[in-house]
N, C-alpha and C positions, 0 to 999 in steps of 0.2 A: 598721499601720506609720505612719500620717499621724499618728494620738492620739500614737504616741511620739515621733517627730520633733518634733510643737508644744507637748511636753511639755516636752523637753530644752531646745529653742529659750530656752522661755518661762523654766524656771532659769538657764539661762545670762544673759539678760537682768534676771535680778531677783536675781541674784549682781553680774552687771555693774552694773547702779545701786547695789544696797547696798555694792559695794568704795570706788565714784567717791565717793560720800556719807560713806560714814565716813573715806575719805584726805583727800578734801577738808578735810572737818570737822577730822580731827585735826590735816592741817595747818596750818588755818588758826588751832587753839589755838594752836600750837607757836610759828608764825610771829609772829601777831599778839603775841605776849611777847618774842621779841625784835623785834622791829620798836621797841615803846616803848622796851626798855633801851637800844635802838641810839641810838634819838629822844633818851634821857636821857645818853647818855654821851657824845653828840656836844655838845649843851646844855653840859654840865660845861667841856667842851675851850672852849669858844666864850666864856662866860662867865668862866672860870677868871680871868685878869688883874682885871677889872672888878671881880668877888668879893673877891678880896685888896685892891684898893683901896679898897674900901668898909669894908671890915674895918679895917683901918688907920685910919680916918678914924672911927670908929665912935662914938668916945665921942664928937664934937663934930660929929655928921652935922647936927645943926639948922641951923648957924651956915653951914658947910663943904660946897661945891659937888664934887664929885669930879669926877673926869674923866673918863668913860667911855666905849666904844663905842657901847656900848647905853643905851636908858634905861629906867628901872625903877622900881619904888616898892616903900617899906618899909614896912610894918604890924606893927601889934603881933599879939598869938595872939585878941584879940577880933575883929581885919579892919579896923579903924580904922587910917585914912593917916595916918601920921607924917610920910613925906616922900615926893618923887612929882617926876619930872620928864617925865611923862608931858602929852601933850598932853590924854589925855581927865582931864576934872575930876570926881575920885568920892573921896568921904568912907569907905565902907565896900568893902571886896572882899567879895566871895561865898565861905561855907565854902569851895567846892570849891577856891578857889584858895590856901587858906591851906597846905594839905596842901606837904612841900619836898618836895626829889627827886622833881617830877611837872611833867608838862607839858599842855597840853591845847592846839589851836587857837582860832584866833578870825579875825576880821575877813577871812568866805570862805576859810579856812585859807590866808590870804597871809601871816598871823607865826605863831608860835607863842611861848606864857607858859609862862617856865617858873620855876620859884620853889626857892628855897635857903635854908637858915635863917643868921640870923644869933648868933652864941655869944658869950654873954657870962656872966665867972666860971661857967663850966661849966654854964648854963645857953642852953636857945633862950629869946632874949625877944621878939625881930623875926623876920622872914621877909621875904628881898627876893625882889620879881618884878620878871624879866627879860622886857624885851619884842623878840624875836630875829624877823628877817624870815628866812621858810621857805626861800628860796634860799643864804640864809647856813648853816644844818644840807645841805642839797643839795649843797654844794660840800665838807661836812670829811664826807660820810660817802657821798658818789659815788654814783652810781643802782644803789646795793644793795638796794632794792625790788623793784627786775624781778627779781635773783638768788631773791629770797623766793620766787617766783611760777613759777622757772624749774623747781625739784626737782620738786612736785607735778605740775608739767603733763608732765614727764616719765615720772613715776611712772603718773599717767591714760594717756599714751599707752601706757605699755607692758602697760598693765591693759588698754586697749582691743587692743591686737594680740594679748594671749593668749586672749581671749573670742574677736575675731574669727578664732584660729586655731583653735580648739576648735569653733566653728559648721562653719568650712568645713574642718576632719576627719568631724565628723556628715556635714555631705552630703555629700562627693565618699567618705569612705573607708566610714562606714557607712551610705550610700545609691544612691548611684549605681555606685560599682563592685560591690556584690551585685546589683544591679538587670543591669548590664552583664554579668559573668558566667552569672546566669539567664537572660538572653536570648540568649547563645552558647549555654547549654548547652539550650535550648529549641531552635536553630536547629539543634543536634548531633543531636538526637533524631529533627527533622523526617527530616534525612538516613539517620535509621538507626543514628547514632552514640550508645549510650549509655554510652560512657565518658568525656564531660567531666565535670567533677567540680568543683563550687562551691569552689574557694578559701574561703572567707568563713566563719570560724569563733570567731564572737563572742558573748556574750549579750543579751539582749531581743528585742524583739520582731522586728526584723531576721534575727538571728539563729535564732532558733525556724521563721522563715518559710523561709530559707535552710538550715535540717535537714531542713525538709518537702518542701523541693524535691529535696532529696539522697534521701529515702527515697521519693520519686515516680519518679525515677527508673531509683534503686536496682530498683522492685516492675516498673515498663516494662521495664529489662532483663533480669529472670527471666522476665517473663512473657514476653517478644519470645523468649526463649532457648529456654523450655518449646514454644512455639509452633512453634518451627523443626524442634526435636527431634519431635515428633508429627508435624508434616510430611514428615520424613523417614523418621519411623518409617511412619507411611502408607502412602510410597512402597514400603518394603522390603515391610510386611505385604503389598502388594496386588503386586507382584512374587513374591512367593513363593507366595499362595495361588493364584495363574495358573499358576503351575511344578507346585505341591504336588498342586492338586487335578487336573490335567488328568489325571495317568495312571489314577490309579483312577476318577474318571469313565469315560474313556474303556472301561477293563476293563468296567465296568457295563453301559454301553450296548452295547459287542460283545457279551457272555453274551446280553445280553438281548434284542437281535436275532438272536443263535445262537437260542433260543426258539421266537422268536415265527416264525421265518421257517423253521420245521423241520429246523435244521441238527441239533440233536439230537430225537431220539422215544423213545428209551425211557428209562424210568422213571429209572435210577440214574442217566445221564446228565444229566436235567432235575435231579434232587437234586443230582449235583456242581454243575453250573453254579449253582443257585442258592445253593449254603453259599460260591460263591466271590463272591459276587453280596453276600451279608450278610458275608461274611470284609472285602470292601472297601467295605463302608458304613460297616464302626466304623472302618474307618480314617479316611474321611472326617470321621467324628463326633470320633474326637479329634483330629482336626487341627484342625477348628474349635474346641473345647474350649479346647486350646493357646492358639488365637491369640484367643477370648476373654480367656483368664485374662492372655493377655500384656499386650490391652488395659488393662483392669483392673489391675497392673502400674504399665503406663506413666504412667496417670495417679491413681495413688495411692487407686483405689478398691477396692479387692481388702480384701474385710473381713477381719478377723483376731480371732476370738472365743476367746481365751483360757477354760481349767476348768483346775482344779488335779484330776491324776489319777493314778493308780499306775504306773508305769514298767510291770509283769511285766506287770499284767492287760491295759492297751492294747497293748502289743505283740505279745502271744500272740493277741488277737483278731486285729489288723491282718493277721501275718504268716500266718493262718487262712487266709483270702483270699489273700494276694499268692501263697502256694506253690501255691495251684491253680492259677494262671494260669500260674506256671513251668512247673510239673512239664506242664503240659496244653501248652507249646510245643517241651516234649521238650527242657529241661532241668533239670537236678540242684538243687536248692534246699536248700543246708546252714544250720541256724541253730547257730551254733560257738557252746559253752555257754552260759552262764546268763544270765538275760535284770536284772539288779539292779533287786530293788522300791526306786525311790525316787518320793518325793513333786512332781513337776514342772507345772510351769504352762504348757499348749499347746494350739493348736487341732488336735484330733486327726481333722477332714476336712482340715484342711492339710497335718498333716506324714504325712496317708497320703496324699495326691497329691503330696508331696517322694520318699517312698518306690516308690512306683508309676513316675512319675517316670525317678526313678534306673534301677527294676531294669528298665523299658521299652527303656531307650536299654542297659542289659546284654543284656539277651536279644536286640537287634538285632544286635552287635555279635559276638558266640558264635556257636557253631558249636553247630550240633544236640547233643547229649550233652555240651555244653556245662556248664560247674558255677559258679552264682552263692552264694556266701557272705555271709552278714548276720554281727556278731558287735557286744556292746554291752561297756562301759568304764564304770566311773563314776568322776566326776570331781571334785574338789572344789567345785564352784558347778552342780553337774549331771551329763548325761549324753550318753555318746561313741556316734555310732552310725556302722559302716564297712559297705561295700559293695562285697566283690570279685569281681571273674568273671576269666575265664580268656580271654578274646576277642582281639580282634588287637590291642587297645590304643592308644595317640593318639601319634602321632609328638612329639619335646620341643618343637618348633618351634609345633606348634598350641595343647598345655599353657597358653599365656596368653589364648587366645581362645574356650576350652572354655564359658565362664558368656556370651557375646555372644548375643545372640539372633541369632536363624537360623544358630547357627553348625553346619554340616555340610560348607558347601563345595558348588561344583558336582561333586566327587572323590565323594563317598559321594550324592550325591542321581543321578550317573550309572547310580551300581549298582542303582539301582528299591530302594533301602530306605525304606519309606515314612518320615514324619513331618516336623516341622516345624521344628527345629532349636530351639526355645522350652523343650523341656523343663527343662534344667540353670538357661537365664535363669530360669525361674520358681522351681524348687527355691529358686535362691540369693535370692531376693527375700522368700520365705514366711522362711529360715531367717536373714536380718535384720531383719526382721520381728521374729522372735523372741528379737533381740537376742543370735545365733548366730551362727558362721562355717561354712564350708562348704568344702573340699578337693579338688583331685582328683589323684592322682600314676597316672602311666600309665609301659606303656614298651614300645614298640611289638614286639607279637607274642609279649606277656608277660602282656596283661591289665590290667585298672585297676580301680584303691583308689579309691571315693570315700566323704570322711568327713565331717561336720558336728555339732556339736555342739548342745544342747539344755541352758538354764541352767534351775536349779530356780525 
C-alpha cells in the first residue's frame, strides 16, 4: 500500500513540475513576442511626428536643424553618423543597432533606442535612431506587463489546485476511507457482526487489499456459520442419543439382571431373554451407525467412491439381501418387474445403505404382513428407483420435514419405535451426492412412495 501511495504521489509531482515548466516555458515564448511588438508599436506612435518631420527635412538634413521631441541620429547602412543630436559623441553604431523596426535598452534600461529607416527614391539609404525615455513607452502602452504575467500565474494556480486535488482524492478517498471502513468492519467482526461489508471497490493495490478483506470475512462468516450449525447439531445429536439409547439399554440391563439374579432358569427362557438381549444391541449398533454417518454428513467427510456398474446385476445382488431381512420381519417384499441393464456410475455400499435406509424406516412403519414394493424406471440421463409400502403413512403437514434430521417427533419416539430419525437425512445427502434427487409423497393410513433418482 505505502510503494503505491509514494508511487502516485511521486507522478503526480513529476506531472506537476513538467506542466509548470512547459506553461511557463511556452508562456513565456508567447509572451515575450508580444511584449517586443507591443515595445515596437508603442515606439512607432511615440516617434511617429518626429519621423515625418525628419522625412520632410531629409534632402537638406546637413544644413537643417528639425525640431523634435526626441533626439536621434542618422547613419548610413555602413553605421557611420551623418547627423546626431545626441549628447553621447560616437562616429560609428554597432551592427545591432542599425537593424529598423527594432528596439533594444540601454543606459540601465532607463531609455530605450529604437530605430526606423529612412526612404529615399524607393530605396533605405539612412536609418534614424530614436533615443525614447522608458517612462514615455510606460505611459502610451499602461502597465500591460503585469497582464503578461497575470494568464500564466493563473493557469499555474489552477494547475497547482488540480494536482493538489488529485493528492488529497489519493489519500482521504483511496486511503483512508478503505482504511476507515476496515477498521469498522474489523470492529463488526470483533462483535460478532460479519455482515459489514467494504464499500471500497477500486483498483490497485488498495483495492486488491480491500478484496482480501472482503473474502476474509466473507471465509470468518461461513466458518462462524458452520460452527454454530455443528454446535447445534451437537446439542440435538447428544439430546437424542440420551433419549434413543436409554430404552434399550435399559431393556439390556433388565434381561440381564433377569439372568443373572434367577429370575429365569430354564433353558428356553435364558435363550428368549438373551435373542432379546442381541435383538436390542443392533438396535443400539445402528443407531450409532446412523449418528456416525450423520456425523460424517455434517461435516462433509462422508466418502463417496464412485464405479461405473450394470443396473440389473447390482440390484439383483442388493435386493438378494435386503428381501431376507423383509420377509424375516414378517413382511411381503414385491420387486414389481424388470429391473433395466443400464450403464451407471455409483457408490454401490452407498446407495445400499440409501436403500436399507428407506426399506428400515418402511418396515417400521407396517403392520406385520405388511407389503413393501421396490419397482425401477429408466430414464433419459439414468435411472428411477420407487419404494412403496402400505403402512400408516406421514400426515401432509409433516411431508416438508421428512429429510430433517432427527425427524420423528416426540409422537412416534412415544410409541418405543426404535431408531434415530437420521435415516432419510442421510439417504438424501448420499443421493446428492450423486448428483440425484430424492422424493417422498405419503398420505396418511395410505402408505408412502419414496423415489430418488440415479444419473448415468
Amino acid at each position: 500500500m505505502n510503494k503505491h501511495v509514494k508511487n502516485t504521489v511521486t507522478k503526480l509531482l513529476i506531472l506537476l513540475i513538467t506542466l509548470i515548466v512547459v506553461l511557463v516555458g511556452s508562456l513565456f515564448i508567447i509572451f515575450k513576442d508580444d511584449y517586443f511588438k507591443d515595445i515596437v508599436n508603442s515606439c512607432r506612435v511615440i516617434v511617429s511626428e518626429d519621423l515625418i518631420n525628419i522625412s520632410k527635412a531629409y534632402e537638406d538634413y546637413e544644413e537643417t536643424n528639425v525640431e523634435t521631441i526626441y533626439t536621434y541620429t542618422i547613419v548610413n547602412l555602413d553605421g557611420k553618423i551623418i547627423k546626431t543630436i545626441e549628447d553621447e559623441k560616437r562616429y560609428y553604431i554597432p551592427l545591432n543597432e542599425l537593424s529598423f523596426d527594432n528596439w533594444y535598452e540601454v543606459n540601465n534600461k532607463q531609455v530605450v533606442r529604437y530605430s526606423a529607416p529612412l526612404i529615399r527614391e524607393g530605396e533605405i539609404k539612412e536609418i534614424v535612431i530614436f533615443t525614447i525615455p522608458k517612462d514615455d513607452i510606460l505611459k502610451i502602452r499602461g502597465d500591460r506587463r503585469g497582464f503578461i504575467w497575470y494568464i500564466p500565474s493563473i493557469l499555474i494556480f489552477l494547475a497547482i489546485m488540480f494536482i493538489i486535488h488529485k493528492i488529497y482524492r489519493i489519500i482521504n478517498v483511496d486511503i483512508l476511507v478503505p482504511i476507515n471502513e476496515m477498521h469498522n468492519s474489523a470492529m463488526e467482526i470483533l462483535k460478532g457482526n460479519y455482515f459489514e461489508k467494504i464499500k471500497y471497490d477500486y483498483q490497485g493495490e488498495i483495492g486488491e487489499f480491500s478484496h482480501d478483506f472482503e473474502r476474509m470475512r466473507d471465509s470468518l462468516k461461513v466458518s462462524r456459520e458452520r460452527e454454530e450449525t455443528l454446535k447445534k447439531a451437537e446439542k440435538e445429536l447428544l439430546a437424542c442419543i440420551s433419549h434413543d439409547l436409554k430404552t434399550p439399554i435399559s431393556n439390556i440391563s433388565g434381561y440381564c439382571e433377569g439372568i443373572l439374579d434367577g429370575v429365569v432358569k430354564e433353558e428356553n427362557q435364558i435363550k428368549r431373554y438373551a435373542g432379546i438381549i442381541l435383538k436390542k444391541s443392533k438396535v443400539l449398533t445402528k443407531l450409532l451407525d446412523d449418528m456416525l454417518e450423520f456425523s460424517k454428513a455434517e461435516i462433509n467427510q462422508m466418502s463417496i467412491k464412485k464405479q461405473e456398474v450394470y443396473s440389473m446385476e447390482f440390484f439383483k445382488g442388493l435386493l438378494d439381501e435386503i428381501s431376507m431381512d423383509v420377509i424375516s420381519s414378517g413382511r411381503e417384499f414385491i420387486i414389481n418387474g424388470e429391473i433395466p441393464n443400464l450403464l451407471i456410475n455409483l457408490d454401490g455400499d452407498r446407495i445400499g445403505q440409501v436403500l436399507n435406509n428407506i426399506i428400515s424406516n418402511s418396515i417400521k412403519y407396517t403392520s406385520d404382513k405388511g407389503i413393501i414394493t421396490i419397482s425401477f424406471k429408466k430414464l433419459k440421463d439414468g435411472l428411477e428407483v420407487s419404494l412403496n409400502d402400505d403402512g400408516v403413512g406421514i400426515a401432509s403437514e409433516e411431508l416438508p420435514f421428512v429429510f430433517n434430521k432427527f425427524y420423528r417427533g416426540e409422537k412416534h419416539r412415544n410409541q418405543n419405535i426404535p431408531g434415530s430419525g437420521l435415516g432419510l437425512s442421510i439417504a438424501k445427502y448420499i443421493i446428492e451426492m450423486h448428483k440425484g434427487n430424492i422424493e417422498v409423497r405419503s398420505y396418511k393410513e395410505k402408505g408412502t412412495i419414496v423415489t430418488f433418482g440415479i444419473n448415468n
